[in-house]
C-alpha positions as CSV (number, residue, x, y, z in Angstrom):
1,X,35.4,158.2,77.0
2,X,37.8,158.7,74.3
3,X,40.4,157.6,76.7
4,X,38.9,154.5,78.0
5,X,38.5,153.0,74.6
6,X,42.7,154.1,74.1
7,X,43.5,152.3,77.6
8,X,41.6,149.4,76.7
9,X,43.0,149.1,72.9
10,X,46.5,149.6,74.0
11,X,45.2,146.6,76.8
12,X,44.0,144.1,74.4
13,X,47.6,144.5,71.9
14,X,49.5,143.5,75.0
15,X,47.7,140.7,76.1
16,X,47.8,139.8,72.8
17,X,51.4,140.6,73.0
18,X,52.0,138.5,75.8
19,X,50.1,135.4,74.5
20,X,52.2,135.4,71.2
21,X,55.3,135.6,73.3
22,X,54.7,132.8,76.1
23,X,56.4,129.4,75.5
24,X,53.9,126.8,74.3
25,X,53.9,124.0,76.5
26,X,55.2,120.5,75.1
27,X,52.8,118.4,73.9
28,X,53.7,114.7,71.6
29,X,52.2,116.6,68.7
30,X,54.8,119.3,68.5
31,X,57.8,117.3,70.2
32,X,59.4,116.3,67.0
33,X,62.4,113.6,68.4
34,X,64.2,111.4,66.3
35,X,64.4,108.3,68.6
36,X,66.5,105.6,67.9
37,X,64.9,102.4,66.4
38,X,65.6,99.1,68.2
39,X,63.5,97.0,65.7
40,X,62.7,97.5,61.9
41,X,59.8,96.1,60.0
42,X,60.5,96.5,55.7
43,X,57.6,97.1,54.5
44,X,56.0,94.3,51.9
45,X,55.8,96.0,48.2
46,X,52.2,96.0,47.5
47,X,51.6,93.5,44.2
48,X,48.8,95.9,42.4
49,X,51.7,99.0,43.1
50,X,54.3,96.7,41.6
51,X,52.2,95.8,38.7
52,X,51.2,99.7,37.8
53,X,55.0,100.5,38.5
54,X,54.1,102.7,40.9
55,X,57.4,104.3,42.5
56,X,58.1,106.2,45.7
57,X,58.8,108.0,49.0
58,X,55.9,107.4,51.8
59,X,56.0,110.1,55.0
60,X,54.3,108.7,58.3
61,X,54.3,110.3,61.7
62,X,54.2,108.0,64.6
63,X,53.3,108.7,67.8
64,X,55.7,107.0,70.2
65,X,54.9,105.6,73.7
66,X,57.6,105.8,76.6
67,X,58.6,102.2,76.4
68,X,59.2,102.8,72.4
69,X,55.8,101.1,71.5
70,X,54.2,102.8,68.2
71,X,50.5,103.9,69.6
72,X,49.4,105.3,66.6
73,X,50.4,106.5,62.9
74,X,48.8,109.2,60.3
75,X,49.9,109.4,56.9
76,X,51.7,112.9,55.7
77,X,52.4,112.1,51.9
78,X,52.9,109.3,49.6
79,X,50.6,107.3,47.1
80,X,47.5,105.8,48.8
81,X,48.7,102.5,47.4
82,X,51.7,102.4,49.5
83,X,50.4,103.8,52.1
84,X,49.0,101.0,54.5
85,X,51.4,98.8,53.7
86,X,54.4,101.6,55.1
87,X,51.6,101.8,58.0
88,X,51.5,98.2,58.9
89,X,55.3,97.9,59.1
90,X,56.0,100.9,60.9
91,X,53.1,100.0,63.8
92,X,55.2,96.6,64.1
93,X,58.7,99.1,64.7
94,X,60.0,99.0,68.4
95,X,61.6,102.7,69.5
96,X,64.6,103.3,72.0
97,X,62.8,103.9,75.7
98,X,62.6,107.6,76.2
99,X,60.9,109.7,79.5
100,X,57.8,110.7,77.3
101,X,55.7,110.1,73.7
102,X,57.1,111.7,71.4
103,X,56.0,111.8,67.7
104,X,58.8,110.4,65.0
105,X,58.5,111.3,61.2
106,X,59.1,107.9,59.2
107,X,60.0,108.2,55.3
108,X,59.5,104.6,53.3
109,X,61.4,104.5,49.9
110,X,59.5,102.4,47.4
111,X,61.9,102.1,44.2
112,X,60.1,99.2,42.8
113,X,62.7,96.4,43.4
């Protein structure tokens, strides 16, 4: 009895083994390109940021379809004031064509002129 529970602990650490080891497969959240960008949108400066003087970088991952439309964007960091205005440009961005969606980091500077 002693031996079956060995044989089966020494089991489950190489499955577990072998799990940690396999390649993950591909998927457009972990397929981190950096696509060229056929068409830029500046984002507008929003007037209640540019009254408070609020400064600063704004982080947004896009997903990208195949033909280089922007599906979908989440915020990763910035001031919630900026924010949807970075958002609305970037959804308005055209990507090089590329085989599959990829997801593209975007970084919006907003020094306040």
């Amino acid at each position: 009895m002693n031996i079956t529970k060995k044989l089966m602990g020494f089991s489950l650490v190489f499955v577990a083994a072998g799990v940690l080891l396999m390649p993950r497969a591909s998927t457009a959240q972990d397929s981190a390109t950096k696509r060229k960008v056929s068409h830029r949108v500046v984002p507008d400066y929003p007037s209640i940021a540019r009254e408070m003087n609020i400064t600063g970088k704004v982080k947004i991952e896009a997903t990208v379809e195949p033909d280089g439309h922007v599906k979908s964007t989440r915020a990763v960091g910035g001031s919630p004031l900026l924010l949807e205005s970075a958002e609305k440009a970037l959804k308005s961005w055209k990507f090089e064509p590329a085989l599959k969606e990829t997801v593209e980091v975007v970084e919006f500077d907003f020094n306040g002129q």
